[in-house]
PyMOL commands that place a pseudoatom at each C-alpha (Angstrom):
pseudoatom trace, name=CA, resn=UNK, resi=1, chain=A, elem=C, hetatm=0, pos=[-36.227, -92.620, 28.655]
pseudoatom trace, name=CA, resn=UNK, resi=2, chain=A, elem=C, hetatm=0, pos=[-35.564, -96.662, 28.533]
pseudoatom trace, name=CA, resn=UNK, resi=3, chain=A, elem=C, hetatm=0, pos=[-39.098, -98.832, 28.245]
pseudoatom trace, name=CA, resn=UNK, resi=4, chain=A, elem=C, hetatm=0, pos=[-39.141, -101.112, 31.136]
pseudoatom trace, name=CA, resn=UNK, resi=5, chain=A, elem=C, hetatm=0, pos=[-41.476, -104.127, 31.803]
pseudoatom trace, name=CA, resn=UNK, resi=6, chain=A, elem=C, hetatm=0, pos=[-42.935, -104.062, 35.047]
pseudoatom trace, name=CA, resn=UNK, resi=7, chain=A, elem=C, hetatm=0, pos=[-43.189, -107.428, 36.416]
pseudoatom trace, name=CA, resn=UNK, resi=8, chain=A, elem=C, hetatm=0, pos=[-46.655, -108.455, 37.252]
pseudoatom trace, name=CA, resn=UNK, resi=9, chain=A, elem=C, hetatm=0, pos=[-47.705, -110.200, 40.327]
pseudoatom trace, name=CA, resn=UNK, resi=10, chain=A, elem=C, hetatm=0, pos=[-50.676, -112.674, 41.664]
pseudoatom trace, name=CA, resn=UNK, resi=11, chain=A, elem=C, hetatm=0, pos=[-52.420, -109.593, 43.973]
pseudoatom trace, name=CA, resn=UNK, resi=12, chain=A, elem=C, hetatm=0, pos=[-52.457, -106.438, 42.904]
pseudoatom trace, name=CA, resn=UNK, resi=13, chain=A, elem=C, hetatm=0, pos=[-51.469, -106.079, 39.455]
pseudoatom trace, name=CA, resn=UNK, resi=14, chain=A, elem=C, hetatm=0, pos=[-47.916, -104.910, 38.828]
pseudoatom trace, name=CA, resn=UNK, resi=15, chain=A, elem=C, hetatm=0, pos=[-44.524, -105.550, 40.902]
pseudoatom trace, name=CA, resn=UNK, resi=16, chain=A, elem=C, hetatm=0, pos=[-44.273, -102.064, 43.231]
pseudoatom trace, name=CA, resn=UNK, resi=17, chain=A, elem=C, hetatm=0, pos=[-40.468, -102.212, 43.610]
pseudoatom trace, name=CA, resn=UNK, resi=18, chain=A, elem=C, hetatm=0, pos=[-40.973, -102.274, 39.681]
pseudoatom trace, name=CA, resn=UNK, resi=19, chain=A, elem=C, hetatm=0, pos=[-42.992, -99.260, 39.958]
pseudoatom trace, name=CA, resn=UNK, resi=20, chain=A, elem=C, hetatm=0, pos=[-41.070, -97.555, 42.622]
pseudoatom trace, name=CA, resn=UNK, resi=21, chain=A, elem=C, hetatm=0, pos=[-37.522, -97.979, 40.789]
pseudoatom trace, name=CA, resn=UNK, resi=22, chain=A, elem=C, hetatm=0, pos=[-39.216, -97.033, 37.655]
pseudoatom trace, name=CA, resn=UNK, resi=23, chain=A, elem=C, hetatm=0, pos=[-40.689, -93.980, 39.100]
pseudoatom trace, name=CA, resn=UNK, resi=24, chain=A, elem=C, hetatm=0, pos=[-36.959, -92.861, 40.696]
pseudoatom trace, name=CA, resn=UNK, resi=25, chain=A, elem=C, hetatm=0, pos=[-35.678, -93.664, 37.574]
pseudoatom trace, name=CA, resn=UNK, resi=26, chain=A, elem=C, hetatm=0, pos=[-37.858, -91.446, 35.734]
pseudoatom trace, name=CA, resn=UNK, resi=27, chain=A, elem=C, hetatm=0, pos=[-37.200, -89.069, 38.729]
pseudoatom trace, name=CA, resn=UNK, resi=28, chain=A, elem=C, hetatm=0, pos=[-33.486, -89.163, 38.362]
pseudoatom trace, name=CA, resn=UNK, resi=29, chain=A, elem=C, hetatm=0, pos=[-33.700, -88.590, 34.449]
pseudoatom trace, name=CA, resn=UNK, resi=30, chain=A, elem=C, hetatm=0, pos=[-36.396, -86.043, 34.338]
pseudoatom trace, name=CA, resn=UNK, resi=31, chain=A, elem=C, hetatm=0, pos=[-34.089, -84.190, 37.076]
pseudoatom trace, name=CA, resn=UNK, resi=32, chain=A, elem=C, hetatm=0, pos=[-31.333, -85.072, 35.072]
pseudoatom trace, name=CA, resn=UNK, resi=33, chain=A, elem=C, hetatm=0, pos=[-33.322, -83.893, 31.770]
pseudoatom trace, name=CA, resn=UNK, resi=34, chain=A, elem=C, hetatm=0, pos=[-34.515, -80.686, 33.904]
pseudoatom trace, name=CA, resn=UNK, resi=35, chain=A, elem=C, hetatm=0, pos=[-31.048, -79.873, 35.041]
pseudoatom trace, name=CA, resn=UNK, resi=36, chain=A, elem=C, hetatm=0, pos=[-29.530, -80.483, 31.444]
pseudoatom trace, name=CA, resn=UNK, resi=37, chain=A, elem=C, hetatm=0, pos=[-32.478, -78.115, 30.002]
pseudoatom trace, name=CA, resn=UNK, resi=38, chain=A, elem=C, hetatm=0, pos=[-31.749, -75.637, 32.858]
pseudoatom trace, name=CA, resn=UNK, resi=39, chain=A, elem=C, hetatm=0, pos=[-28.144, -75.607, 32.072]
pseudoatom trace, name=CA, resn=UNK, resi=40, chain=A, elem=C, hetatm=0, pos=[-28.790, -75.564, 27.925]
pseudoatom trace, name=CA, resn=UNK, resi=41, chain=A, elem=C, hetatm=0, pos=[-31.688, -73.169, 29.381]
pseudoatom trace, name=CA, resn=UNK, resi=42, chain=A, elem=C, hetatm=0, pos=[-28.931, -70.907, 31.015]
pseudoatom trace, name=CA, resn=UNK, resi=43, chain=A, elem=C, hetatm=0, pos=[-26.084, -71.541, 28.431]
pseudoatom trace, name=CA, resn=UNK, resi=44, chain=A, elem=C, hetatm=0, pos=[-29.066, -69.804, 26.066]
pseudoatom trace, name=CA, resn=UNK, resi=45, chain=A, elem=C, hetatm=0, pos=[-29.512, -66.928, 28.144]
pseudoatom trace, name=CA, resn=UNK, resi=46, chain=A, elem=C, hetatm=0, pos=[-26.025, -65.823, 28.355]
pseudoatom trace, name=CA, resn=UNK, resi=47, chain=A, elem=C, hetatm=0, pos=[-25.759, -66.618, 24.782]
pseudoatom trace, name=CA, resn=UNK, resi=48, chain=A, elem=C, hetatm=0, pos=[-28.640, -64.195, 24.507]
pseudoatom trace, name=CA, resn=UNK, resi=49, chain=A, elem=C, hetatm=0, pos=[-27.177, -61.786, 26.679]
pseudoatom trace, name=CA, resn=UNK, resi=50, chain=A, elem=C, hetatm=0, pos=[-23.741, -62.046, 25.052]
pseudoatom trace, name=CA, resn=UNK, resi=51, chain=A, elem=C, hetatm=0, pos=[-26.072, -61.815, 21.558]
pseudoatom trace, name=CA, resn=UNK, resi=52, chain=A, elem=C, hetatm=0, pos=[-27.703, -59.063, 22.770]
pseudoatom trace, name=CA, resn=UNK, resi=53, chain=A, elem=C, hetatm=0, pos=[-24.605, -57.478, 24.443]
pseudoatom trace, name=CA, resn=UNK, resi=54, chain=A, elem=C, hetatm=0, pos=[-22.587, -57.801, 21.295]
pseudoatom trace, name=CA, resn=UNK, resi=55, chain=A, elem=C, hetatm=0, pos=[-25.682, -56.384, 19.004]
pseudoatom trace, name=CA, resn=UNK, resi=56, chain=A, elem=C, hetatm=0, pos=[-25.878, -53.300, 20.874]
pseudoatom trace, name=CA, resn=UNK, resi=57, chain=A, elem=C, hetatm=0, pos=[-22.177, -52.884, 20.719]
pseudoatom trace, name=CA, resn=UNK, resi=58, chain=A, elem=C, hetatm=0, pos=[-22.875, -53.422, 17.016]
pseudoatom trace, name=CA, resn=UNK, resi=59, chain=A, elem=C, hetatm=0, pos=[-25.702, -51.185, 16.962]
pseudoatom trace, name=CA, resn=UNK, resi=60, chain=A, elem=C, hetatm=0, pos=[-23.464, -48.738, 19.000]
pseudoatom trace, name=CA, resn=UNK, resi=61, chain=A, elem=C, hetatm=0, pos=[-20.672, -49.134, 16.645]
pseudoatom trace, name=CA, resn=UNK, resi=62, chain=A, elem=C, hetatm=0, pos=[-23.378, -48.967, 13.759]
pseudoatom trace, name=CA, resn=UNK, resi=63, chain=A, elem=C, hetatm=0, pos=[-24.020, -45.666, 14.980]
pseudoatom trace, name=CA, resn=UNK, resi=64, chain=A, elem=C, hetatm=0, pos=[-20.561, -44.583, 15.154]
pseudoatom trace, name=CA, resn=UNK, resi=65, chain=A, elem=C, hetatm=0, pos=[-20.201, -46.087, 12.046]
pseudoatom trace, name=CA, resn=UNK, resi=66, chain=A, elem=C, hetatm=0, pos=[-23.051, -44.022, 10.453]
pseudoatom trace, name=CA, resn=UNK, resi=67, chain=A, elem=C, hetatm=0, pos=[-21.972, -40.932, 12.627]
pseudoatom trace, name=CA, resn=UNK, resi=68, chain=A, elem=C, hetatm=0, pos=[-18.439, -41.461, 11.243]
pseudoatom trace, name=CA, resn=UNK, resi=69, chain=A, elem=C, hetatm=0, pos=[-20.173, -41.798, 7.669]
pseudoatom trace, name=CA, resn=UNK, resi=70, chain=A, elem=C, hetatm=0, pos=[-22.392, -38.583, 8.041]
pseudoatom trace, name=CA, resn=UNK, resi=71, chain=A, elem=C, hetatm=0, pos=[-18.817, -36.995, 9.395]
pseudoatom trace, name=CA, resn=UNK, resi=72, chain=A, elem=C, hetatm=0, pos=[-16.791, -38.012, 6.552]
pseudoatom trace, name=CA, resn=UNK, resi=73, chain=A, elem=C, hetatm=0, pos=[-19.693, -37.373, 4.026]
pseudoatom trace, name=CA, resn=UNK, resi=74, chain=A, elem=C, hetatm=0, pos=[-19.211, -33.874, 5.548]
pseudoatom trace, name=CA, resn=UNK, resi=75, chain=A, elem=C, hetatm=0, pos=[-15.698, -33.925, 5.072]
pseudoatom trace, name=CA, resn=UNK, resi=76, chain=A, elem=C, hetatm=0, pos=[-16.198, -35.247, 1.483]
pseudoatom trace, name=CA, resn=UNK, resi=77, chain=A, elem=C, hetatm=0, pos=[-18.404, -32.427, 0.930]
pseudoatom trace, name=CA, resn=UNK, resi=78, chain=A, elem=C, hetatm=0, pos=[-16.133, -29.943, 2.320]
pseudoatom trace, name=CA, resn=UNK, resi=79, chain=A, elem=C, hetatm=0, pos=[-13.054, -31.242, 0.524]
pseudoatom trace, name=CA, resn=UNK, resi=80, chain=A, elem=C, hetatm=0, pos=[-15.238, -31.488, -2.970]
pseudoatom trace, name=CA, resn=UNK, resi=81, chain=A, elem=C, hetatm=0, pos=[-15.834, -27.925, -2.178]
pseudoatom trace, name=CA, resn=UNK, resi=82, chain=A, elem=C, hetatm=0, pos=[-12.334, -26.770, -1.264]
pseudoatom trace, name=CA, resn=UNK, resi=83, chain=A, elem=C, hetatm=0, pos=[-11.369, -28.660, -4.064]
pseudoatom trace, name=CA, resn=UNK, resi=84, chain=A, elem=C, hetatm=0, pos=[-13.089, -26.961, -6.463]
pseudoatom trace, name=CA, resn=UNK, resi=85, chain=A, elem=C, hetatm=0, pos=[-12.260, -24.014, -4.966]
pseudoatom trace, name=CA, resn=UNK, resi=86, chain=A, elem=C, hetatm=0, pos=[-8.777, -25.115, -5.071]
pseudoatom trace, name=CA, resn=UNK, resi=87, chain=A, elem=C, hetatm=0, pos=[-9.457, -25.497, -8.739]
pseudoatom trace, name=CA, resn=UNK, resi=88, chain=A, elem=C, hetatm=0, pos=[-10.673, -21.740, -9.380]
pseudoatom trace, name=CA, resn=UNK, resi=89, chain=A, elem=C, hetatm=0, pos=[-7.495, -20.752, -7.821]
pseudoatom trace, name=CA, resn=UNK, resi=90, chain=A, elem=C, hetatm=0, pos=[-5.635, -23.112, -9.698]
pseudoatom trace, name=CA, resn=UNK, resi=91, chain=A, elem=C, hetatm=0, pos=[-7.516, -21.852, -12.985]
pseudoatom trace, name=CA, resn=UNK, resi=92, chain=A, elem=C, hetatm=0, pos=[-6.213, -18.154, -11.762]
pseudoatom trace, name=CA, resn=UNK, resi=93, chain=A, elem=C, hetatm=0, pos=[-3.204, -18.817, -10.560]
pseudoatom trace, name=CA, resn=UNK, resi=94, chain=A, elem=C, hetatm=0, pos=[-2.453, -20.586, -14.137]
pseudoatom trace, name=CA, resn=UNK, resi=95, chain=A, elem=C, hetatm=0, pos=[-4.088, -17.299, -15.578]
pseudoatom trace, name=CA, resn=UNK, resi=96, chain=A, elem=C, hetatm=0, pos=[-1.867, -15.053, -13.256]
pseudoatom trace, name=CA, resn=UNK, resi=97, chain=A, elem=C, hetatm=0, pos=[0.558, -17.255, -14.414]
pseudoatom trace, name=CA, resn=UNK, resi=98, chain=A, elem=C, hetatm=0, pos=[0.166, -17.156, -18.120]
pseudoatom trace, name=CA, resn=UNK, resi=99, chain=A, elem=C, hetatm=0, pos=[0.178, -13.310, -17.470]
pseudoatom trace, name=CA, resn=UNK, resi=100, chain=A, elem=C, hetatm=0, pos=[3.365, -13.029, -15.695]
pseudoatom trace, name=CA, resn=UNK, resi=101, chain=A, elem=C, hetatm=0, pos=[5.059, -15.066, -18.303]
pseudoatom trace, name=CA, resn=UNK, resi=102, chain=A, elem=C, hetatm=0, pos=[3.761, -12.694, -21.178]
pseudoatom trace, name=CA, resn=UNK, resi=103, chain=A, elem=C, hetatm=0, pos=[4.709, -9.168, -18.979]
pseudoatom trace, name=CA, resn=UNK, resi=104, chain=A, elem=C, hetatm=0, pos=[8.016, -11.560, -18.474]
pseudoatom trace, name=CA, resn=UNK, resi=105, chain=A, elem=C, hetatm=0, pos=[8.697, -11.989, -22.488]
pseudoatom trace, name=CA, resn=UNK, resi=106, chain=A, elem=C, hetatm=0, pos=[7.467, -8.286, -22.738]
pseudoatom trace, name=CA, resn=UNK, resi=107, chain=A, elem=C, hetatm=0, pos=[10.043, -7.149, -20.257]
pseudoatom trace, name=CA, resn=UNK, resi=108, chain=A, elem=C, hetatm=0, pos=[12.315, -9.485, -21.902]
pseudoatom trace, name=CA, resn=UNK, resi=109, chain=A, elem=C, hetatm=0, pos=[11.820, -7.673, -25.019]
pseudoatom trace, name=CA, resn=UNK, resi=110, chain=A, elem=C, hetatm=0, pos=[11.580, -4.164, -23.613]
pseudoatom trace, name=CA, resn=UNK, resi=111, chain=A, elem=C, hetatm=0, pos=[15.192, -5.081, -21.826]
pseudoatom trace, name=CA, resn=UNK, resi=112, chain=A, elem=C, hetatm=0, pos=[17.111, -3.345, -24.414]
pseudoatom trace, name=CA, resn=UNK, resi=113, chain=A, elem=C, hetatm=0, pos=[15.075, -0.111, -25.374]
pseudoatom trace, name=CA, resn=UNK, resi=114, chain=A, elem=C, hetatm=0, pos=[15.348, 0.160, -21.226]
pseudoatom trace, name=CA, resn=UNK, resi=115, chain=A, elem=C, hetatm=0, pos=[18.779, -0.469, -20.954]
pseudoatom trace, name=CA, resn=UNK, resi=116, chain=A, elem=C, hetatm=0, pos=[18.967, 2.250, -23.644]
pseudoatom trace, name=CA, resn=UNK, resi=117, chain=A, elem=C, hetatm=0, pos=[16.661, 4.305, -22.173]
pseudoatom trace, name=CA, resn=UNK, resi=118, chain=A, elem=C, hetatm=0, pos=[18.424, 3.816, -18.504]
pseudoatom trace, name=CA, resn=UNK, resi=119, chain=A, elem=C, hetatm=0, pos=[21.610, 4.890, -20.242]
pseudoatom trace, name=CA, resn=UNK, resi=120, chain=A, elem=C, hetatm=0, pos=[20.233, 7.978, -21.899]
pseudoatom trace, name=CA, resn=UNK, resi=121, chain=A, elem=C, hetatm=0, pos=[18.767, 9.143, -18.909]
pseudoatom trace, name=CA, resn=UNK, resi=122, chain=A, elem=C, hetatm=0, pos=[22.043, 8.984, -17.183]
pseudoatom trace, name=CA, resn=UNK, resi=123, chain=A, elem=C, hetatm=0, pos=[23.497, 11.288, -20.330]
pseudoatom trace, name=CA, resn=UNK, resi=124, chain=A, elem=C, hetatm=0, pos=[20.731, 13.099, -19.928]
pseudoatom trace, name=CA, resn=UNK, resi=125, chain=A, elem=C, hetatm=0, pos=[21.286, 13.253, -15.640]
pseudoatom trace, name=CA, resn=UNK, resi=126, chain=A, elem=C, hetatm=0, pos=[24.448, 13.849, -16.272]
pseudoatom trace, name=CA, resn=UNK, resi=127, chain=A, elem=C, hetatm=0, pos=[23.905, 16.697, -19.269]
pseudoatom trace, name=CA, resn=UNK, resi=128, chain=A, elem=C, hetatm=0, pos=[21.355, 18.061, -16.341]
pseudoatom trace, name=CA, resn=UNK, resi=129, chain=A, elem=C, hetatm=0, pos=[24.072, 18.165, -14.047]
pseudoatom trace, name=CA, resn=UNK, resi=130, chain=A, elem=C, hetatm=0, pos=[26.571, 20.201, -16.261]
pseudoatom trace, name=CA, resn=UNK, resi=131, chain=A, elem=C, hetatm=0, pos=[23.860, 22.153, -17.352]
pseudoatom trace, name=CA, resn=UNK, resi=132, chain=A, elem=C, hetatm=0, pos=[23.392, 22.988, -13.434]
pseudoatom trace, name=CA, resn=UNK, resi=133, chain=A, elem=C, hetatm=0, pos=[26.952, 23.278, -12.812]
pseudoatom trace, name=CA, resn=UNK, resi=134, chain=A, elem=C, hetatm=0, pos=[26.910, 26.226, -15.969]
pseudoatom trace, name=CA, resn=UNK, resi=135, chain=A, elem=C, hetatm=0, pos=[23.699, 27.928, -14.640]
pseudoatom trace, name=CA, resn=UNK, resi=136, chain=A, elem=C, hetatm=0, pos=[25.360, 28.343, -11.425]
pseudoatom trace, name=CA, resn=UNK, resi=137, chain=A, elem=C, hetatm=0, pos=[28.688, 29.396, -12.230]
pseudoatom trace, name=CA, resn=UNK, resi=138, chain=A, elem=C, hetatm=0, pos=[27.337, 31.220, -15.066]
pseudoatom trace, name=CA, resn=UNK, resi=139, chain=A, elem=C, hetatm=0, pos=[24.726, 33.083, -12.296]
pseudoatom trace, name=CA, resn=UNK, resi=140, chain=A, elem=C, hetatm=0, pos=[27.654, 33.692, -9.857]
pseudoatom trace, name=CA, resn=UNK, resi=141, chain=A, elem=C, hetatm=0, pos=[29.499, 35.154, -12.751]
pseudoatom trace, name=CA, resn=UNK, resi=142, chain=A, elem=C, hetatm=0, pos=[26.485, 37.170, -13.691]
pseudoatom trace, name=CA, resn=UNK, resi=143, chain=A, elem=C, hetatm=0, pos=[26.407, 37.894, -10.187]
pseudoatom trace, name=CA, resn=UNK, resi=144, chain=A, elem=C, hetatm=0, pos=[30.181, 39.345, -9.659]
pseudoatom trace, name=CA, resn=UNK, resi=145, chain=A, elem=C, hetatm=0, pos=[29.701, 41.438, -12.769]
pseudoatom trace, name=CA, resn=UNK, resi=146, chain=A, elem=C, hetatm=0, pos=[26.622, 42.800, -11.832]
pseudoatom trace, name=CA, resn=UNK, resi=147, chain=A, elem=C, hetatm=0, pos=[28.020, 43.677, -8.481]
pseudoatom trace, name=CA, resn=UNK, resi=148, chain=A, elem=C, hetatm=0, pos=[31.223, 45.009, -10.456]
pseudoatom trace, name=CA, resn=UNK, resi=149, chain=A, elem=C, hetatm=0, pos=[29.004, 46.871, -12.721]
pseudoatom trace, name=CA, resn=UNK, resi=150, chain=A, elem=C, hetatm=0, pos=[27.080, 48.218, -9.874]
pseudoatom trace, name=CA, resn=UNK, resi=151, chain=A, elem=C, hetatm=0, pos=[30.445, 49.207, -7.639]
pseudoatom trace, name=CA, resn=UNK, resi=152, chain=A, elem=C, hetatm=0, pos=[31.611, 51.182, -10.768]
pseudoatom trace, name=CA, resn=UNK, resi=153, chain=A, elem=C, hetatm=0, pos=[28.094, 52.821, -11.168]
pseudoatom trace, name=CA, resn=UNK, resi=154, chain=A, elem=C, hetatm=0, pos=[28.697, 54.086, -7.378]
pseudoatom trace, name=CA, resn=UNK, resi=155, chain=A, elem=C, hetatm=0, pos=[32.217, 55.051, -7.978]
pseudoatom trace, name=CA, resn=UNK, resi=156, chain=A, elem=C, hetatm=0, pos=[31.027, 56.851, -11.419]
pseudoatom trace, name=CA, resn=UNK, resi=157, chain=A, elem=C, hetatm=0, pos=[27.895, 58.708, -9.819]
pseudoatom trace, name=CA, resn=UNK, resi=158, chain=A, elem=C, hetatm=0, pos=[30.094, 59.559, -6.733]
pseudoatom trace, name=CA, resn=UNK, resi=159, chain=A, elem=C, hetatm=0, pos=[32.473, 61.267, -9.601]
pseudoatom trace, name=CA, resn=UNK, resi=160, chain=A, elem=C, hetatm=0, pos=[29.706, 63.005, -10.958]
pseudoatom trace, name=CA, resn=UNK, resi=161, chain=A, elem=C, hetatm=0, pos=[27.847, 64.112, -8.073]
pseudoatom trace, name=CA, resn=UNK, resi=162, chain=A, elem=C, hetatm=0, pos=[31.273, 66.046, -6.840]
pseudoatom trace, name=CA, resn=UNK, resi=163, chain=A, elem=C, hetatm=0, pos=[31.782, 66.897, -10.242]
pseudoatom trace, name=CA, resn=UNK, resi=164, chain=A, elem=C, hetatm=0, pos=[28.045, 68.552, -10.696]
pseudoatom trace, name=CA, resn=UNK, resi=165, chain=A, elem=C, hetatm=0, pos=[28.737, 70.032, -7.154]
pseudoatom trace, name=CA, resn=UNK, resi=166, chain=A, elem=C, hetatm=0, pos=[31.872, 71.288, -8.214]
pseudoatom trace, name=CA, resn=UNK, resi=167, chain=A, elem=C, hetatm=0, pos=[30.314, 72.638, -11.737]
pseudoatom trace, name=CA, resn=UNK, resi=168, chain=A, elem=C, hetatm=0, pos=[27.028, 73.779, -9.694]
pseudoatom trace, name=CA, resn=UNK, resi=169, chain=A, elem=C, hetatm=0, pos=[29.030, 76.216, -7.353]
pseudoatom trace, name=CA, resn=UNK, resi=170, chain=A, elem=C, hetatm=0, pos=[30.740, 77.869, -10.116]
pseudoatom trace, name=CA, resn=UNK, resi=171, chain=A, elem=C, hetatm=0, pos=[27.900, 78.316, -12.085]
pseudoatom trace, name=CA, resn=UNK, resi=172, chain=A, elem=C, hetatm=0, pos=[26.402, 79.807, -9.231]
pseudoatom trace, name=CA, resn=UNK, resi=173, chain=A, elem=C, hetatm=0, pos=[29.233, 82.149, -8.519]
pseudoatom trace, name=CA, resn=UNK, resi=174, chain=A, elem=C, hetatm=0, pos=[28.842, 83.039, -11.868]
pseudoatom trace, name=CA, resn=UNK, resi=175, chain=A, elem=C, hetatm=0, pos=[25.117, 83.614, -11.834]
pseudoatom trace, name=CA, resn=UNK, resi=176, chain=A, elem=C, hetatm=0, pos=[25.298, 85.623, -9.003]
pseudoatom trace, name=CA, resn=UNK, resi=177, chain=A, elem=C, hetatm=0, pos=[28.571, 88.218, -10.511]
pseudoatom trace, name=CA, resn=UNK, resi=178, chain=A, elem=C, hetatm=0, pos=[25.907, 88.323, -13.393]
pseudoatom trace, name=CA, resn=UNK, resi=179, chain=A, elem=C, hetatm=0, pos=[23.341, 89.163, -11.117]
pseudoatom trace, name=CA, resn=UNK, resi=180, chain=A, elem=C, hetatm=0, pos=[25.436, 92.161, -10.150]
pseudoatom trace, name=CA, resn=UNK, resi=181, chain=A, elem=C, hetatm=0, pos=[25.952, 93.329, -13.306]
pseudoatom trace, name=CA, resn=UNK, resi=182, chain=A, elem=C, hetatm=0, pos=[23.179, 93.496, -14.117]
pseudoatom trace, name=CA, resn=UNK, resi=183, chain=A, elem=C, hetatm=0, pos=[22.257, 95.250, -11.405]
pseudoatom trace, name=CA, resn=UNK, resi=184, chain=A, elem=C, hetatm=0, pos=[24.720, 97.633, -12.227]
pseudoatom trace, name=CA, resn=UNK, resi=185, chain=A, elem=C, hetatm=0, pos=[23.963, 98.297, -15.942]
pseudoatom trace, name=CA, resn=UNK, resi=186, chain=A, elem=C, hetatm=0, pos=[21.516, 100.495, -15.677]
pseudoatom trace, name=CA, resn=UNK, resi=187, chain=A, elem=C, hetatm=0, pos=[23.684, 102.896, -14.069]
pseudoatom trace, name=CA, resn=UNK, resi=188, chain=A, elem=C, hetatm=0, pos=[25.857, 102.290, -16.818]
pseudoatom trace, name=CA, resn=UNK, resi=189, chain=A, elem=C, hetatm=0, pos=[23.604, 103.025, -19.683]
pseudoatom trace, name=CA, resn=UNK, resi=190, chain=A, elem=C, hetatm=0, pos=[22.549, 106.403, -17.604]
pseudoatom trace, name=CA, resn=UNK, resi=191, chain=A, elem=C, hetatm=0, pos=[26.124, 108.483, -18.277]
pseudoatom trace, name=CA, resn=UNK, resi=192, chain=A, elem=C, hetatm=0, pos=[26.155, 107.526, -22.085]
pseudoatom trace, name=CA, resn=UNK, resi=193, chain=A, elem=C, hetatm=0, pos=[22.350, 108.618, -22.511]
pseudoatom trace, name=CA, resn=UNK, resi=194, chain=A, elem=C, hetatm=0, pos=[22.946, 111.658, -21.043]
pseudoatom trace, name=CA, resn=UNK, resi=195, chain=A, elem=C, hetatm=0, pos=[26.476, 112.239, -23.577]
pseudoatom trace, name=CA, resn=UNK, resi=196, chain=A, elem=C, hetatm=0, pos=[24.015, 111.658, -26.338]
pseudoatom trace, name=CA, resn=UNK, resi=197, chain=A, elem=C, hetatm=0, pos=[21.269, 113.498, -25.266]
pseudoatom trace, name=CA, resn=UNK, resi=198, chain=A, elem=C, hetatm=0, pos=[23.925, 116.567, -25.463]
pseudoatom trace, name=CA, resn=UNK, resi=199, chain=A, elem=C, hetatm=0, pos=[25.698, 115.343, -28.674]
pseudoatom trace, name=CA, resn=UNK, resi=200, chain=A, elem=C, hetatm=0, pos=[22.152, 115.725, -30.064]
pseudoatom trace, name=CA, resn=UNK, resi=201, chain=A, elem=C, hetatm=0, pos=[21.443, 119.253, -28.778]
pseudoatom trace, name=CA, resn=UNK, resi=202, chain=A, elem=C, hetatm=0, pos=[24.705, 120.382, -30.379]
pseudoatom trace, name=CA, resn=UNK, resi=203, chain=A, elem=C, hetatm=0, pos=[23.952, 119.084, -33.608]
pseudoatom trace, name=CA, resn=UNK, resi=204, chain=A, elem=C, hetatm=0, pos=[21.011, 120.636, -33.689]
pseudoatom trace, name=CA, resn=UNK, resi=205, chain=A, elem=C, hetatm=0, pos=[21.945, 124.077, -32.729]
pseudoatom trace, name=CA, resn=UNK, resi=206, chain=A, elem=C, hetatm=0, pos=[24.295, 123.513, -35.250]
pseudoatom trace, name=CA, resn=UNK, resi=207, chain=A, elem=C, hetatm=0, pos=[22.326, 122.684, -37.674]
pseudoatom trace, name=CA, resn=UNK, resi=208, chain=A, elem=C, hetatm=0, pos=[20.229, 125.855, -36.836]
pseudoatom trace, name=CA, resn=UNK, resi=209, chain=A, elem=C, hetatm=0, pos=[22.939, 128.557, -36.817]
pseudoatom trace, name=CA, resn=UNK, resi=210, chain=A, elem=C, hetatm=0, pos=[23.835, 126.932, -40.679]
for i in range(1, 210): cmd.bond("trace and resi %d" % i, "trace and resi %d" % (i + 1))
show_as sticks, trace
zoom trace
């Protein structure tokens, strides 16, 4: 605010136009001053409000940020633990590994004594096979003579069981014409008895008359 001299008069001490214009001066620049304040005032508030406005977005993104942090601390976690598990498997899967390569030199190895071994078991299939191939024909021959054998047997016992008919009929036509005689002999023996039951009487009145 400017310093003015008020002009002083005979009566009443100081010029009132002085006063007055002084006083609407001071008016005009204190409502000046008020309305330059107010608008400062204002321009504060909504840089206040923007402040504030743009530290609770902060905040809110400080709280996605921290959220974001816990998540990917999470994640970190979980990928330190897959990792590691990733590791064990890795640790096996080398061991597997270092396995398979030895069974793989082994088998490399082996791969002639199998080859070998494939091709004696196909001698040995095949020797199995011509074995077979004997057994059976050698079975069916068995088989034929046996039946031969047996068809001969037949014809033979047929043979012999006409044969012993043959023989057993005769024998018993013969059995029974000694049957007969026999039954006749005693008859027989009967006339000669008697002859020398006389022969003996005459000898012995032979003897007597001597």
């Amino acid at each position: 605010m400017e310093n003015n001299t008020f002009k002083s008069v005979t009566f009443g001490g100081f010029d009132k136009q002085d006063v007055i214009r002084y006083i609407e001066q001071s008016a005009r620049e204190a409502a000046e001053i008020q309305e330059r304040l107010q608008q400062e005032n204002d321009g504060l508030r909504a840089q206040v409000q923007t402040l504030e406005e743009r530290a609770a977005e902060l905040e809110r993104r400080a709280e996605e940020a921290e959220s974001r942090c816990r998540g990917l601390e999470q994640q970190i976690s979980q990928e330190r633990t897959a990792r590691q598990a990733l590791e064990q498997e890795k640790q096996v899967l080398e061991a597997e590994k270092a396995k398979l390569q030895t069974l793989a030199d082994e088998a490399q190895r082996l791969r002639p004594e199998a080859e070998s071994y494939a091709q004696f078991r196909d001698r040995v299939g095949d020797i199995e096979c011509e074995a077979h191939k004997r057994a059976a024909a050698l079975e069916a021959a068995t088989v034929a003579r046996m039946r031969q054998a047996s068809d001969a047997f037949q014809t033979q016992y047929q043979a012999l069981m006409s044969s012993f008919e043959t023989t057993a009929s005769h024998v018993t036509g013969e059995l029974r014409k000694i049957e007969v005689t026999l039954a006749q002999l005693p008859r027989a023996m009967d006339q000669p008895g008697a002859e020398l039951k006389e022969l003996k009487e005459m000898l012995e009145r032979s003897g007597e008359s001597r």
